[in-house]
N, C-alpha and C positions, 0 to 999 in steps of 0.2 A: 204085125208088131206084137212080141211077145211083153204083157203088161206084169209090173212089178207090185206088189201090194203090200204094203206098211204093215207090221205086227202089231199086237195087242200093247209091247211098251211102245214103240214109236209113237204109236198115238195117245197112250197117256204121258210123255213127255213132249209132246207137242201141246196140249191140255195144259200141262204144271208151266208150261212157259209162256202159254195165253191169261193165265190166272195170274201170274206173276206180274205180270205186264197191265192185267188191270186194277191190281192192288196198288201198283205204281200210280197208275192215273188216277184210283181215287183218292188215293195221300195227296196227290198234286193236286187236282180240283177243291181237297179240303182243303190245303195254304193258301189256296189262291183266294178261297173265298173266305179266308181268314183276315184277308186284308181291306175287306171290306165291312161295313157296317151295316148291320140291320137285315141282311139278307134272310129272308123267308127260309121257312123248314121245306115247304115245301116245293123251293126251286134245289134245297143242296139234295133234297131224296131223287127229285129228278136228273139230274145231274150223275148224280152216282147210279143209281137205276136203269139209267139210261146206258149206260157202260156194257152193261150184260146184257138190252134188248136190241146193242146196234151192233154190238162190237162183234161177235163172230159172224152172222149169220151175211151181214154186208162184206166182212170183208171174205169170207168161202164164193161169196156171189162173185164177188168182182176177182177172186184168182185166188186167195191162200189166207189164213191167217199167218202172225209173226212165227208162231208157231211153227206152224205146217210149214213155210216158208227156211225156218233152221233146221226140220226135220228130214227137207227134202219131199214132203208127200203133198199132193192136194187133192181137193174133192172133186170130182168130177160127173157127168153124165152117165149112168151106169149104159144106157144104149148106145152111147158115145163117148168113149171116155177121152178122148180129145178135145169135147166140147166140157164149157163150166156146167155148174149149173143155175138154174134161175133163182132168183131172191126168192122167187115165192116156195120153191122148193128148198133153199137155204134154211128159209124160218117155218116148212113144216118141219126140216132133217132137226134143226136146234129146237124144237118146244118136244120133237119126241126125246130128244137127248135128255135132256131138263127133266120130264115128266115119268121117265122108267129109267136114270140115274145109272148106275151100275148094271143094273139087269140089259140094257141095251146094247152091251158087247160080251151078254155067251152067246151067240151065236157066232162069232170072230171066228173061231174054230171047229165052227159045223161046213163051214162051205166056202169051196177053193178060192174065190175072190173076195175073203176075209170082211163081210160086209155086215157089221152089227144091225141091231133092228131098225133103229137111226136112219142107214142106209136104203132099209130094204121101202120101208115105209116111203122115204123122201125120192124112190129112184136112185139115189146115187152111189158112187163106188169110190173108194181112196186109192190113189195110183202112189207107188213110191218112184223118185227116180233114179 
């Protein structure tokens, strides 16, 4: 089966419509917790904090972000790209994302299965379909 693989903009608009999506939720968790009293600083940092340590790497685990999901691309097993991949590999691919930023997709266009360092680090590959 001849695999198809997402470009450099696919996945940064996959990206702008994951951030989009949690910029939404954290306006929403702010109103909500606006209606209540007294609530501690440190449950609304958690809350919102908590957005960016759950929100990609659970849902790449369990099948696609919203994202990836309107783009058409997901992440998958580079040994198998059929298979997902596991959380745990999830949230080494997201902390290496995080922590080398932009620099983690020149590689995109060094090698035929367009896999940024992200990818290469966590195992995995983006399939478009």
């Amino acid at each position: 089966m001849e695999e198809n693989y997402p470009d450099l903009k696919d996945r940064i608009q996959s990206m702008f419509i994951d951030y989009m999506l949690i910029v939404g939720l954290m306006f929403t968790f702010t109103e909500i917790l606006e209606d209540f009293e007294n609530v501690p600083n440190w449950l609304r940092i958690t809350l919102l904090a908590g957005l960016f340590v759950v929100y990609e790497p659970i849902c790449v685990a369990l099948g696609a972000t919203v994202g990836n999901l309107m783009m058409g691309i997901r992440v998958r097993e580079h040994s198998e790209p059929t298979q997902k991949i596991t959380l745990t590999q999830s949230y080494i691919r997201y902390l290496a994302k995080i922590f080398l930023g932009a620099i983690s997709f020149f590689t995109i266009h060094s090698n035929p299965q367009r896999r940024a360092i992200h990818d290469l680090i966590s195992g995995s590959v983006m399939t478009k379909k």
